[in-house]
N, CA, C and O atoms as CSV, one atom per row, in Angstrom:
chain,resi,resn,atom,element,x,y,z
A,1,UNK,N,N,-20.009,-1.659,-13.468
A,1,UNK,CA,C,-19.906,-0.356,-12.820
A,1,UNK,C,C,-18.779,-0.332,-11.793
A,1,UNK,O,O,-18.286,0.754,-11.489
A,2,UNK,N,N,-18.197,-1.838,-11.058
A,2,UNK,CA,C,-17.374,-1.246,-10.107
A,2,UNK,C,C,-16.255,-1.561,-10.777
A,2,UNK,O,O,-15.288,-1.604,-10.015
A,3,UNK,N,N,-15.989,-1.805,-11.932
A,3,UNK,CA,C,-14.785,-1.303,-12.591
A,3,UNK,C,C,-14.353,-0.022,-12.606
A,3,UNK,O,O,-13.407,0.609,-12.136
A,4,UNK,N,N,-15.321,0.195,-13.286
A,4,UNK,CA,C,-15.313,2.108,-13.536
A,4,UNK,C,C,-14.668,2.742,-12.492
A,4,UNK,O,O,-13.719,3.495,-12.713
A,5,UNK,N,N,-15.298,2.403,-10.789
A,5,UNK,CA,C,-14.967,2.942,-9.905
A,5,UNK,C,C,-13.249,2.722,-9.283
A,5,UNK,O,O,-12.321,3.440,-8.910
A,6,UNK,N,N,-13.524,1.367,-9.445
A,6,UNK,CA,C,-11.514,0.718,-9.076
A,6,UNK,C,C,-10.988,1.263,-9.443
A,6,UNK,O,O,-10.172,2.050,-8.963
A,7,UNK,N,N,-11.523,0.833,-11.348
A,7,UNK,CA,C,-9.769,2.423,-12.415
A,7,UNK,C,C,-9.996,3.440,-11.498
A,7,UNK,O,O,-9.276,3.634,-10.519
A,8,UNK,N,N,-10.932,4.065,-11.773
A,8,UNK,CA,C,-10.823,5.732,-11.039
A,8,UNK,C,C,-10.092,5.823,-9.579
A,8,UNK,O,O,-9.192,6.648,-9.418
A,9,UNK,N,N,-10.430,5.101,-8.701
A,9,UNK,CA,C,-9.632,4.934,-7.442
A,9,UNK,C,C,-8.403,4.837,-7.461
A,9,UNK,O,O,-7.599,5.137,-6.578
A,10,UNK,N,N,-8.168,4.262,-8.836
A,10,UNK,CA,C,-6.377,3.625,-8.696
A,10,UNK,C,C,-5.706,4.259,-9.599
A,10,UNK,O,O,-4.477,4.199,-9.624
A,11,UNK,N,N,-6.488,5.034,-10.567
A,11,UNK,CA,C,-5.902,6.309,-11.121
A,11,UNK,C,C,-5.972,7.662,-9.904
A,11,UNK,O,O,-5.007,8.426,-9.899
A,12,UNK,N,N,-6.969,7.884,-9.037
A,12,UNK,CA,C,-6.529,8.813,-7.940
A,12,UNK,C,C,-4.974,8.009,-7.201
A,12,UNK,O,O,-3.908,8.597,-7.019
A,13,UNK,N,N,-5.243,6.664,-6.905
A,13,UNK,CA,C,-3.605,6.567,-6.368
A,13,UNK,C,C,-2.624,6.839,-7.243
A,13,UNK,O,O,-1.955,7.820,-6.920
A,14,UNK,N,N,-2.360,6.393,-8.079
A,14,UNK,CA,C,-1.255,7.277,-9.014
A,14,UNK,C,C,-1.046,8.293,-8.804
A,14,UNK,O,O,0.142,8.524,-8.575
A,15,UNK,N,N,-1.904,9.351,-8.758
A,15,UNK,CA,C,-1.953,10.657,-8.833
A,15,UNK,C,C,-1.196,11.574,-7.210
A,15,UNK,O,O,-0.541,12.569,-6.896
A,16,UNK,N,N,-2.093,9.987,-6.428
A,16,UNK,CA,C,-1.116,10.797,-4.956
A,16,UNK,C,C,0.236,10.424,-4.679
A,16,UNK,O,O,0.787,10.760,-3.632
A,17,UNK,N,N,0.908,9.610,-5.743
A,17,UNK,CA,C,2.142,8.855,-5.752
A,17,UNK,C,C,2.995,10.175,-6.525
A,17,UNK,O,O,3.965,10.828,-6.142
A,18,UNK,N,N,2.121,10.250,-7.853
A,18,UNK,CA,C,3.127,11.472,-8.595
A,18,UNK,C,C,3.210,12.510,-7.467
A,18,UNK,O,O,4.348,12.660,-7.021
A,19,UNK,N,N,2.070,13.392,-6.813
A,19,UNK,CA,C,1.902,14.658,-6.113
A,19,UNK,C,C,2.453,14.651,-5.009
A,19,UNK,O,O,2.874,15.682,-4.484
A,20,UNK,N,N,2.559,13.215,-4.356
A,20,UNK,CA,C,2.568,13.086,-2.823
A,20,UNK,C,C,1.789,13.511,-2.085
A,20,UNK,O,O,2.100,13.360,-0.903
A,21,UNK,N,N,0.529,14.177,-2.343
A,21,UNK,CA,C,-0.669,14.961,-2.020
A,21,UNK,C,C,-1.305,13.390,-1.161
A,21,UNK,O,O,-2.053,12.581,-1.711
A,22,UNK,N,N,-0.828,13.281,0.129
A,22,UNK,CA,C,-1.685,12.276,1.012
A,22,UNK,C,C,-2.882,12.902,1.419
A,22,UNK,O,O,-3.073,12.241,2.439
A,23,UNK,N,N,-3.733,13.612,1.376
A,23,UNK,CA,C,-5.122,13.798,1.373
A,23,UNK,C,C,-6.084,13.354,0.077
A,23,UNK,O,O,-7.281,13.620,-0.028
A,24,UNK,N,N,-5.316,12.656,-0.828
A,24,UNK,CA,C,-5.977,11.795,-1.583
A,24,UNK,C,C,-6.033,10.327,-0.964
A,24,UNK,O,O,-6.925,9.499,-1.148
A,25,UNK,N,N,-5.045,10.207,-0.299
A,25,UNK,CA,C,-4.768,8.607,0.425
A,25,UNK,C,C,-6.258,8.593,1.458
A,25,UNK,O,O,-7.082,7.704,1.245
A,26,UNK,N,N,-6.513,9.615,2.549
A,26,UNK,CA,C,-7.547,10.123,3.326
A,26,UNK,C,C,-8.673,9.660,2.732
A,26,UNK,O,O,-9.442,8.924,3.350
A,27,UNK,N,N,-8.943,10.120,1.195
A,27,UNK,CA,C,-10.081,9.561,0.738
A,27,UNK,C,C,-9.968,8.456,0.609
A,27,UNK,O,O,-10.751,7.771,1.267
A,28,UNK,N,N,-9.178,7.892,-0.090
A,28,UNK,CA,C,-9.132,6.221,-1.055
A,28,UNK,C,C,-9.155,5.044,0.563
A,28,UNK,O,O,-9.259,3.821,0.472
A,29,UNK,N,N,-9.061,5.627,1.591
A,29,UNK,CA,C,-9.303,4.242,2.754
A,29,UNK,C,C,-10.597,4.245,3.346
A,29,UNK,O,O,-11.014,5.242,3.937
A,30,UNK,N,N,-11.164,3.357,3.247
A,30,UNK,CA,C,-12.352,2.534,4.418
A,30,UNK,C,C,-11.394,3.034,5.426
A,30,UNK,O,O,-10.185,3.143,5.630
A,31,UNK,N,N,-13.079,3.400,6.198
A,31,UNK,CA,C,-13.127,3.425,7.727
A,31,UNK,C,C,-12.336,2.291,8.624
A,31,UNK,O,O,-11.539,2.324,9.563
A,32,UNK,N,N,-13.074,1.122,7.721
A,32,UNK,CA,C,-12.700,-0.389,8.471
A,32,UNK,C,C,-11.498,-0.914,7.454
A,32,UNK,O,O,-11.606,-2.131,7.301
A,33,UNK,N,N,-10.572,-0.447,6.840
A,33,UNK,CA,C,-9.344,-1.063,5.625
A,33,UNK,C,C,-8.486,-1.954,6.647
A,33,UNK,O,O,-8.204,-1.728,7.824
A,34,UNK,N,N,-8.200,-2.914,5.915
A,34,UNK,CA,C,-7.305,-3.689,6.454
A,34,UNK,C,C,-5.959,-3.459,5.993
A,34,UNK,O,O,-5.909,-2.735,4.999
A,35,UNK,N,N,-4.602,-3.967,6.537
A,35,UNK,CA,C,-3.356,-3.494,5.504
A,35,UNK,C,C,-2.616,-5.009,6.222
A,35,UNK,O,O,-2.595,-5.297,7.418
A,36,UNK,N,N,-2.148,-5.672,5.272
A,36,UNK,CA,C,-1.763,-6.963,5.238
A,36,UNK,C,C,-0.134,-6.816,5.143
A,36,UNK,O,O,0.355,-6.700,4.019
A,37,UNK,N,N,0.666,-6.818,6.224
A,37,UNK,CA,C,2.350,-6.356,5.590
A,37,UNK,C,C,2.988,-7.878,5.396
A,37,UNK,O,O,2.674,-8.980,5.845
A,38,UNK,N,N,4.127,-7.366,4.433
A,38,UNK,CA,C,4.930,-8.919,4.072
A,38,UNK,C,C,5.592,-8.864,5.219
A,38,UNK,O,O,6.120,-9.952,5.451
A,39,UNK,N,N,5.821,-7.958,6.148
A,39,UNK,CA,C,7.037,-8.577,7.466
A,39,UNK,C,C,5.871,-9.030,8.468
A,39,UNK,O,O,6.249,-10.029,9.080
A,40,UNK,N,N,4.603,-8.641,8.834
A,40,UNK,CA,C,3.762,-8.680,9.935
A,40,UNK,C,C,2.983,-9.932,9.959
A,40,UNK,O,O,2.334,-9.782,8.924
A,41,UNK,N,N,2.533,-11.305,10.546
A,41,UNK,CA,C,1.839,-12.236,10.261
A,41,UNK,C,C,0.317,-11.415,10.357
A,41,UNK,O,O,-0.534,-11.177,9.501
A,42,UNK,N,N,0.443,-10.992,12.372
A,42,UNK,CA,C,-1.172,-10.250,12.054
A,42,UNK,C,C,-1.469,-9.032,11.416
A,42,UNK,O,O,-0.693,-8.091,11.585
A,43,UNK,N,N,-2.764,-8.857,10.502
A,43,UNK,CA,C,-3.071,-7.935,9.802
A,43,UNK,C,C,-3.368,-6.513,10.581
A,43,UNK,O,O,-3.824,-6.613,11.720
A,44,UNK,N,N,-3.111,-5.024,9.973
A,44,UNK,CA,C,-3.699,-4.295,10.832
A,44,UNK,C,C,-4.490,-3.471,10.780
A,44,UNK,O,O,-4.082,-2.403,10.324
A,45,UNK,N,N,-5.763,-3.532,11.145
A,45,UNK,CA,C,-6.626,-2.547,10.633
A,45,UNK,C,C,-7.271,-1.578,11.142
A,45,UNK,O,O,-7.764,-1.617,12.269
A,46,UNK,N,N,-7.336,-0.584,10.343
A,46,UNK,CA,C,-8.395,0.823,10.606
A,46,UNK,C,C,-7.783,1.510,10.189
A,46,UNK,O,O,-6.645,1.248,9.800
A,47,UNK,N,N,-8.474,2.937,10.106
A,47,UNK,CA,C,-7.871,3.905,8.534
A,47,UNK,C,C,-6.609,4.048,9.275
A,47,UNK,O,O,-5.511,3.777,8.788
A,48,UNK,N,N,-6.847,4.585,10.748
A,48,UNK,CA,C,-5.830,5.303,11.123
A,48,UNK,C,C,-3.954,4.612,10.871
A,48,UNK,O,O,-3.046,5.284,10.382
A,49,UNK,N,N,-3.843,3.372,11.292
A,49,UNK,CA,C,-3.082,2.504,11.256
A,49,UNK,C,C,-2.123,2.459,9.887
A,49,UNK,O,O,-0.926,2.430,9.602
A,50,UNK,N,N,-3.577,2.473,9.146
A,50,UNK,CA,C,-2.980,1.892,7.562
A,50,UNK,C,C,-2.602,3.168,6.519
A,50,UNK,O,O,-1.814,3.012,5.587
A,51,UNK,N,N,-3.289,4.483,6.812
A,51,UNK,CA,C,-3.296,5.568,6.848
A,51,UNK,C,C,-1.494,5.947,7.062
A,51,UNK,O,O,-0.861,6.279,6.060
A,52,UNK,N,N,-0.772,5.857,8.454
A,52,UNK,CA,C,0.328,5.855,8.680
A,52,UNK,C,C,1.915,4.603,7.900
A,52,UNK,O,O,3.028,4.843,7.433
A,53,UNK,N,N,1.142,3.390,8.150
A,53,UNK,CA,C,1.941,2.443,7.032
A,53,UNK,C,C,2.503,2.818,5.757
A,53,UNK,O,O,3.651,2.680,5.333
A,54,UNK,N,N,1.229,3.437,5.104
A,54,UNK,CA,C,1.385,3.598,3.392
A,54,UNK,C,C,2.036,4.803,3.786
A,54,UNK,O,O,3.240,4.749,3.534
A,55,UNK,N,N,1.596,6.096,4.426
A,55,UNK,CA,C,2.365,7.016,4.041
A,55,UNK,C,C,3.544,7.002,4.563
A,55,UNK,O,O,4.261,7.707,3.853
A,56,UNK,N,N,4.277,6.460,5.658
A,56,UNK,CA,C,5.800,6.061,5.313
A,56,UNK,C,C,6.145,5.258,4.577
A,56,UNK,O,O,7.246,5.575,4.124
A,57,UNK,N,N,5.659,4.008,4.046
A,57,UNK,CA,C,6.213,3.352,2.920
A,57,UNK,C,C,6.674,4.232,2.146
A,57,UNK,O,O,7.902,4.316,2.158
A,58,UNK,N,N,5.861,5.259,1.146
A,58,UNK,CA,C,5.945,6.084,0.745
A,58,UNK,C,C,7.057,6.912,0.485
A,58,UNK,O,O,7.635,7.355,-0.507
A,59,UNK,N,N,7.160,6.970,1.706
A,59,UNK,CA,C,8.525,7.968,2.140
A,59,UNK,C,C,9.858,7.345,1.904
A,59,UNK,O,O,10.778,7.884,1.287
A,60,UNK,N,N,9.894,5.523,2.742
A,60,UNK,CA,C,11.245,5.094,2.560
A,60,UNK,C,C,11.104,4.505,1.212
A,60,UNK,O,O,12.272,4.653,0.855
A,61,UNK,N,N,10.565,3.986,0.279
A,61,UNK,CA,C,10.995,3.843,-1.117
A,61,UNK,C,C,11.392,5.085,-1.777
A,61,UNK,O,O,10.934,6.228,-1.784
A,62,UNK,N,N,12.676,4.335,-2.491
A,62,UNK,CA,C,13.476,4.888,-3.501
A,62,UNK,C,C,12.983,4.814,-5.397
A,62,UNK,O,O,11.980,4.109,-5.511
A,63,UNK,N,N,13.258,5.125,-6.166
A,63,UNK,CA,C,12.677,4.957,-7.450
A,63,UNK,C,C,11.940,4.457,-7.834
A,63,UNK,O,O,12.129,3.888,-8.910
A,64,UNK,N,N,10.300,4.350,-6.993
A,64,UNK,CA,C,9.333,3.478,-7.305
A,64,UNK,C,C,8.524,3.575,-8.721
A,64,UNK,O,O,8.315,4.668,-9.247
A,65,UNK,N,N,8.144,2.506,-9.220
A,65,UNK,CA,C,7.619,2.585,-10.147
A,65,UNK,C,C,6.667,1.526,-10.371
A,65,UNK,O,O,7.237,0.458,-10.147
A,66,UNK,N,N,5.181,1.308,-10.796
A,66,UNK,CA,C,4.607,0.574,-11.129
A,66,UNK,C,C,4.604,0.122,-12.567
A,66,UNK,O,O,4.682,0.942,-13.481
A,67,UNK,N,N,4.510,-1.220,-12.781
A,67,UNK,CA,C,5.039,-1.777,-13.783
A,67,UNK,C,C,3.790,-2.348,-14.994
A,67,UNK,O,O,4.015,-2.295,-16.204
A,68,UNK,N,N,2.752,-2.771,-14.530
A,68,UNK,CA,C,1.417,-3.423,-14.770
A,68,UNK,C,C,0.793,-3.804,-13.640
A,68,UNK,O,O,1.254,-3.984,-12.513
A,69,UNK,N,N,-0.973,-3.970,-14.308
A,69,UNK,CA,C,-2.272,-3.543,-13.147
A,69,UNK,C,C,-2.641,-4.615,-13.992
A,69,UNK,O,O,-2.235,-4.719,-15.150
A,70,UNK,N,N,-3.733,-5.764,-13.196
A,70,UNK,CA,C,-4.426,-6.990,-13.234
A,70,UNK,C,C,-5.646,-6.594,-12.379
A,70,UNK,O,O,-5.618,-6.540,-11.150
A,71,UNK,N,N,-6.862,-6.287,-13.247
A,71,UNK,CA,C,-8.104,-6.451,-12.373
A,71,UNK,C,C,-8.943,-7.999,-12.438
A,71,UNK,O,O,-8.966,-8.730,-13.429
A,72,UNK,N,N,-9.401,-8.188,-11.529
A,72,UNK,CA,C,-10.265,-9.228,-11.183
A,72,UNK,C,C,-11.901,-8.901,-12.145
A,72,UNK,O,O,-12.435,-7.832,-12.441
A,73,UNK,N,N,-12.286,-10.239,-12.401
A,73,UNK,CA,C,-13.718,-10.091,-13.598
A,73,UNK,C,C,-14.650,-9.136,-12.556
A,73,UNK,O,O,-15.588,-8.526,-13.069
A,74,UNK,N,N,-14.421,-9.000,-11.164
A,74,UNK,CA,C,-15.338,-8.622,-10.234
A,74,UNK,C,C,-15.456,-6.771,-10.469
A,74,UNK,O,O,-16.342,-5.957,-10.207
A,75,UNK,N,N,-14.114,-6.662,-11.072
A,75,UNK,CA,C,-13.693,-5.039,-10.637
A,75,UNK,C,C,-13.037,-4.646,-9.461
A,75,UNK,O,O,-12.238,-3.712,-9.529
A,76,UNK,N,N,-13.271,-5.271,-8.278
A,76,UNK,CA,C,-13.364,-4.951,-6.993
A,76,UNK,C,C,-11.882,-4.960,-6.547
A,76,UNK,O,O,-11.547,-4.433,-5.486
A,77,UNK,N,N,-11.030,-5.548,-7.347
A,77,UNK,CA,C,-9.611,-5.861,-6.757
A,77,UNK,C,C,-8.898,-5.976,-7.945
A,77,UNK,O,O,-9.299,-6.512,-8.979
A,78,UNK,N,N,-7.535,-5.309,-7.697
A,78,UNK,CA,C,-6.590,-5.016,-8.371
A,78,UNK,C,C,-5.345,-5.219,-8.331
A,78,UNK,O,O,-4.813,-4.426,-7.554
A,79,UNK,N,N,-4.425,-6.118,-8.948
A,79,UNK,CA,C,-2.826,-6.420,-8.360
A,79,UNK,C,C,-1.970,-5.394,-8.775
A,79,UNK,O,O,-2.396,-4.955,-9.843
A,80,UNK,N,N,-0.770,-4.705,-8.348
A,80,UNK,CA,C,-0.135,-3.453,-8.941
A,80,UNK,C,C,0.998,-4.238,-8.861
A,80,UNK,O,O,1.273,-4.931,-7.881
A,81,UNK,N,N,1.832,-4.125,-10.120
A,81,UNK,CA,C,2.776,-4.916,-9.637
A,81,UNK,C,C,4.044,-3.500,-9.890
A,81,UNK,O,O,3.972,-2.565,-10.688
A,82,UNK,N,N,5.062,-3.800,-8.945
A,82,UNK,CA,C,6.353,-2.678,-9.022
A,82,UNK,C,C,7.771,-2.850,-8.417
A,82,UNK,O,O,7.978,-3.954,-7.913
A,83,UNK,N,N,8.838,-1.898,-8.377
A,83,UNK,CA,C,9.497,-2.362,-8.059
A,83,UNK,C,C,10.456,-0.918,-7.078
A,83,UNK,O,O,10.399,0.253,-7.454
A,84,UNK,N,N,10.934,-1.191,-6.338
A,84,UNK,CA,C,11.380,-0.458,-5.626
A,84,UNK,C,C,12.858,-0.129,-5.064
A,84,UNK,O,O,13.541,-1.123,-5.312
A,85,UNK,N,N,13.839,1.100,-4.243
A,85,UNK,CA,C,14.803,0.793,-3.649
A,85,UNK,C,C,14.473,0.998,-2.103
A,85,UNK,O,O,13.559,1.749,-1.762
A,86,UNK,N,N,15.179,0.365,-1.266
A,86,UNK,CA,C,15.530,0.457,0.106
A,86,UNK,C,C,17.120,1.140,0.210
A,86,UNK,O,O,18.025,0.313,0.105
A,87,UNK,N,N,17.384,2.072,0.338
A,87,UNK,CA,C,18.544,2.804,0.113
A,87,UNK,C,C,19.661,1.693,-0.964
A,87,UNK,O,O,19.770,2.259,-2.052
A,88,UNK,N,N,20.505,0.286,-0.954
A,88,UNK,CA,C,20.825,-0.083,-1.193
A,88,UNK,C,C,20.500,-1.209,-2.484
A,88,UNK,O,O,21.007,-1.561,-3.549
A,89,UNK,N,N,19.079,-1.571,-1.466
A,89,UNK,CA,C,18.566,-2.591,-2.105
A,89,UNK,C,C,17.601,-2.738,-2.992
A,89,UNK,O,O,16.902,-1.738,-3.161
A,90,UNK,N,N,17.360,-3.633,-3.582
A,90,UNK,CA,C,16.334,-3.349,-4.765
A,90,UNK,C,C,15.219,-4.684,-4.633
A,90,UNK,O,O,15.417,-5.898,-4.632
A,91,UNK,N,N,14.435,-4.169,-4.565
A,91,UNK,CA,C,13.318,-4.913,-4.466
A,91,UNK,C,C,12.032,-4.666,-5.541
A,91,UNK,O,O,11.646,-3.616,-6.056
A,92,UNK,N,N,11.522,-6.045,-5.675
A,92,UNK,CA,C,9.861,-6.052,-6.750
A,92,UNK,C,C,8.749,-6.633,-5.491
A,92,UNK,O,O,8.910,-6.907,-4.302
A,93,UNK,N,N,7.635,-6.657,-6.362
A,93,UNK,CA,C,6.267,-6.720,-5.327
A,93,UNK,C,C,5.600,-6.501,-5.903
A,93,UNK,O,O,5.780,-5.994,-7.011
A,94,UNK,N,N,4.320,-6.839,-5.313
A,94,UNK,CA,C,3.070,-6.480,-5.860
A,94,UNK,C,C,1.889,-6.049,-4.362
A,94,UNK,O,O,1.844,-6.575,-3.250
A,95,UNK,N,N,0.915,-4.710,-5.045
A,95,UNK,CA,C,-0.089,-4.480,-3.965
A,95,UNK,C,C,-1.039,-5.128,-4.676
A,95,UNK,O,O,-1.226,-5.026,-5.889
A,96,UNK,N,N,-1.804,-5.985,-3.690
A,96,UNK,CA,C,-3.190,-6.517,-3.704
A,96,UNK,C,C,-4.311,-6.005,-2.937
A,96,UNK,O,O,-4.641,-6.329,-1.796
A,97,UNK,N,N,-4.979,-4.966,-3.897
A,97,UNK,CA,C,-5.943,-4.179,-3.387
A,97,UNK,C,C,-7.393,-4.322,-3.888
A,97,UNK,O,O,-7.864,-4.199,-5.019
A,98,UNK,N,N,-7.972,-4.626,-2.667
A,98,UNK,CA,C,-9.828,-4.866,-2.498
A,98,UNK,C,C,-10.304,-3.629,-2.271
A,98,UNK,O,O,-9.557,-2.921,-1.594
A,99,UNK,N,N,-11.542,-3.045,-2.706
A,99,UNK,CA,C,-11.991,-1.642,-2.455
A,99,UNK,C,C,-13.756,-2.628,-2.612
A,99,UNK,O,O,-14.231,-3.713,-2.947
A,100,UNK,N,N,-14.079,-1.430,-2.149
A,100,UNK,CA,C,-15.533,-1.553,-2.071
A,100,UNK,C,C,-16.543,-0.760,-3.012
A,100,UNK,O,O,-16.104,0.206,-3.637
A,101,UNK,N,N,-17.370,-0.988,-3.090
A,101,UNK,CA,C,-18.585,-0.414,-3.993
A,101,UNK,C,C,-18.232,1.423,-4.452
A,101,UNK,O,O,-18.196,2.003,-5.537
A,102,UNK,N,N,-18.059,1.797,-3.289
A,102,UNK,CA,C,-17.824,3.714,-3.445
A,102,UNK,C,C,-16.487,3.407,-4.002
A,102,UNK,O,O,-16.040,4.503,-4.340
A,103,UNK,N,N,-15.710,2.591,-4.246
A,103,UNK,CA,C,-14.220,2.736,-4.780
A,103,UNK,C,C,-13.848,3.288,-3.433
A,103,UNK,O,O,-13.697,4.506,-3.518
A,104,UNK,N,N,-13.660,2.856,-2.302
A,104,UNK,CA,C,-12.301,3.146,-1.811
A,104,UNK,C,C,-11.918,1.737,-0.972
A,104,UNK,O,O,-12.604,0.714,-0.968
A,105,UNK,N,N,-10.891,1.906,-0.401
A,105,UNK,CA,C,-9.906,0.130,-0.440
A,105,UNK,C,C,-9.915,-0.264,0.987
A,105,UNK,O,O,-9.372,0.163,2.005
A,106,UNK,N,N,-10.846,-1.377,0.656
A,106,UNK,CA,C,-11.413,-2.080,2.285
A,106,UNK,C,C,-10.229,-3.341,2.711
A,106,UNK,O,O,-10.418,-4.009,3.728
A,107,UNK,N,N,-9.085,-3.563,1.881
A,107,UNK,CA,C,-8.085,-4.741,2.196
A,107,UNK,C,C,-6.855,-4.120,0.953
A,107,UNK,O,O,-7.054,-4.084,-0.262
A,108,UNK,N,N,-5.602,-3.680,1.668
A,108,UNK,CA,C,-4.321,-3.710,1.143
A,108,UNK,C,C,-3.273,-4.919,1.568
A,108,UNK,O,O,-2.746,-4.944,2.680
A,109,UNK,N,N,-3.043,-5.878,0.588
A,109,UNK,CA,C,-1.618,-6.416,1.259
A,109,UNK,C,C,-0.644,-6.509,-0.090
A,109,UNK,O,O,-0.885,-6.451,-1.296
A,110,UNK,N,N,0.750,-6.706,0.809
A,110,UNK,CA,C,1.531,-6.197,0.001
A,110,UNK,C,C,2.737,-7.241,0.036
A,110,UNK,O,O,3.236,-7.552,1.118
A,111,UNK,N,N,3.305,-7.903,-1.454
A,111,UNK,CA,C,4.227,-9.184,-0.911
A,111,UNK,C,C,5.417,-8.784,-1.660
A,111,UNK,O,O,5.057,-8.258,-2.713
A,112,UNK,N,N,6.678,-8.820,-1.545
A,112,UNK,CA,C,8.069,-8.768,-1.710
A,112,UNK,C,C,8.748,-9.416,-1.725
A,112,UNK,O,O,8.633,-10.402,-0.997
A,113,UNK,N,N,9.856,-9.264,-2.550
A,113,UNK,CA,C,11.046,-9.738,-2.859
A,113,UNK,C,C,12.203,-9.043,-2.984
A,113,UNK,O,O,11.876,-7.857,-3.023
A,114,UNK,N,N,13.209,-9.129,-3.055
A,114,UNK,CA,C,13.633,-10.730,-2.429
A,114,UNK,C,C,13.784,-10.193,-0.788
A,114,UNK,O,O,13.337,-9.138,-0.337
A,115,UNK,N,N,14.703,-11.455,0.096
A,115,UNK,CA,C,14.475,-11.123,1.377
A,115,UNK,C,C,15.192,-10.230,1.803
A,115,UNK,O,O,15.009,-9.938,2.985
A,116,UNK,N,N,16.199,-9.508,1.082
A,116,UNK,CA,C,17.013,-9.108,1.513
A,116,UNK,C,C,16.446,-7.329,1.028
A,116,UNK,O,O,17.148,-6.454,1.534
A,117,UNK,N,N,15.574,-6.954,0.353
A,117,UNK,CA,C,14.921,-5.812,0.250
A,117,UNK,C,C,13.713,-5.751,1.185
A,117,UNK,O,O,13.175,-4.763,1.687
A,118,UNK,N,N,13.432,-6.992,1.291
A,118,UNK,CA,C,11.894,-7.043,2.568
A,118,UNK,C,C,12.643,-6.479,4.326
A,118,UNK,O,O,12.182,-5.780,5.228
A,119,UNK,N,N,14.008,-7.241,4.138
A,119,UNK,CA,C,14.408,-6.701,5.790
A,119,UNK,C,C,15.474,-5.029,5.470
A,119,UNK,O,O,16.344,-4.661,6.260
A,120,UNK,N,N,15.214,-4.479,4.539
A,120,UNK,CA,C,15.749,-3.140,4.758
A,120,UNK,C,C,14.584,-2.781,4.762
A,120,UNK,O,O,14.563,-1.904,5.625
A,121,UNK,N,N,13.225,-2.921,4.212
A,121,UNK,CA,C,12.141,-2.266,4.608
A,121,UNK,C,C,11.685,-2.222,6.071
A,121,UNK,O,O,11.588,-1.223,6.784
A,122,UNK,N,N,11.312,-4.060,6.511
A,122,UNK,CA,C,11.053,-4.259,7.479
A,122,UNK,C,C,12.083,-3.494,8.687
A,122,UNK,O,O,11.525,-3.609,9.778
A,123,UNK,N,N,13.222,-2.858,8.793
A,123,UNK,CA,C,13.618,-2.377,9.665
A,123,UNK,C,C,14.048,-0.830,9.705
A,123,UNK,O,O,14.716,-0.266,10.572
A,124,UNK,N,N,13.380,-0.194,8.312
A,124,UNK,CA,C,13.270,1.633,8.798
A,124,UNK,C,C,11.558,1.202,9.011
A,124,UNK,O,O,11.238,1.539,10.151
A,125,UNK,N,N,10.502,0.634,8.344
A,125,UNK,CA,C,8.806,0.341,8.890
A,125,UNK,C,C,9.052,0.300,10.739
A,125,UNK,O,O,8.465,1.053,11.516
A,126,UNK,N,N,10.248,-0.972,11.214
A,126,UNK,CA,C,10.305,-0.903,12.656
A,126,UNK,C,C,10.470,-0.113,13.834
A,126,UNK,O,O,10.078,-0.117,15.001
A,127,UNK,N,N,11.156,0.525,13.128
A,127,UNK,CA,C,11.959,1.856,13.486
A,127,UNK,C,C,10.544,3.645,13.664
A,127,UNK,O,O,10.482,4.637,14.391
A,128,UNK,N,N,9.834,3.146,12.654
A,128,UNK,CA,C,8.889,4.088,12.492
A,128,UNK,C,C,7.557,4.116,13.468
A,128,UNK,O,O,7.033,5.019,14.120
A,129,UNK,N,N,7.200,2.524,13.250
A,129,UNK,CA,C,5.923,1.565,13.812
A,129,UNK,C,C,6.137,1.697,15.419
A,129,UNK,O,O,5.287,2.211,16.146
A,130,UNK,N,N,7.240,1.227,15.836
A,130,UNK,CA,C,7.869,1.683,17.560
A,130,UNK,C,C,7.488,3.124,17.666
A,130,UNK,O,O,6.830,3.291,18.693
A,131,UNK,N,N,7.608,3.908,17.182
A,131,UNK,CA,C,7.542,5.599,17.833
A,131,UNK,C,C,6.032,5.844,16.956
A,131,UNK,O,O,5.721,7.025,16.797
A,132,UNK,N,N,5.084,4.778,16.383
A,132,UNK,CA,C,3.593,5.337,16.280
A,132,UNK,C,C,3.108,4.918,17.182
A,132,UNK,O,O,2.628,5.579,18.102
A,133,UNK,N,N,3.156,3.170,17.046
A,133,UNK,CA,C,2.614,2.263,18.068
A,133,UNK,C,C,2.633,2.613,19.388
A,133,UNK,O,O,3.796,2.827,19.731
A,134,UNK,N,N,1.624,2.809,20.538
A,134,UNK,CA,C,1.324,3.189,21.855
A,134,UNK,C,C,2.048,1.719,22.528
A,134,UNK,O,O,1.873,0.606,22.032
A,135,UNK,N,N,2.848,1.981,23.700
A,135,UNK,CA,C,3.249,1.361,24.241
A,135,UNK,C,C,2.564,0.770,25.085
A,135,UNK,O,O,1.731,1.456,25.677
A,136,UNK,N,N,2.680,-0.769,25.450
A,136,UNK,CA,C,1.450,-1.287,26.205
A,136,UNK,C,C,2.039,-2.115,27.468
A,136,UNK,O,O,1.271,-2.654,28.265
């Protein structure tokens, strides 16, 4: 049964990727989601946080496309694998996504290549993360 629910979850993400309709994203996160970045060692979590991450990722990729999906015997987790631009650069990756029983995604992390597409990400994400992030 929590197959059933993952596809369906990860066919709604598709769907907010084609539409850009982020009030599907709203649904698909746990309260408590974690989001695991390839530039960040510590993880960061809560909707709100991860909520903002994905939907600028979003924004600064160029011709994204997912390539093939690997579920786990569990259902519960799913690898997406794809590939992306950073204005110049071109980068592949994969999301590794955990969801929970209702299908929506209690752990996102996300790993890249090569380094030289990870630091054009990592520095429009920096650029973004500074003017969300509360100054302390």
């Amino acid at each position: 049964m929590a197959l059933i629910t993952t596809q369906a979850a990860v066919q709604r993400w598709h769907t907010m990727l084609e539409t850009r309709d982020m009030s599907i994203l709203n649904e698909l996160l746990a309260e408590d989601v974690v989001f695991r970045s390839p530039v960040a060692y510590q993880p960061y979590p809560g909707k709100q946080v991860v909520f903002f991450i994905l939907s600028n990722v979003i924004q600064i990729f160029e011709n994204f496309t997912y390539h093939r999906e690997f579920y786990t015997e569990d259902g519960l987790n799913v690898v997406l694998e794809f590939s992306a631009n950073v204005g110049e650069k071109k980068l592949k990756g994969i999301d590794m996504i955990r969801f929970n029983e209702q299908g929506q995604i209690i752990d996102f992390e996300v790993m890249l290549r090569p380094k030289s597409g990870l630091e054009a990400l990592a520095a429009q994400m920096g650029q973004r993360m500074a003017a969300f992030m509360p100054k302390t």
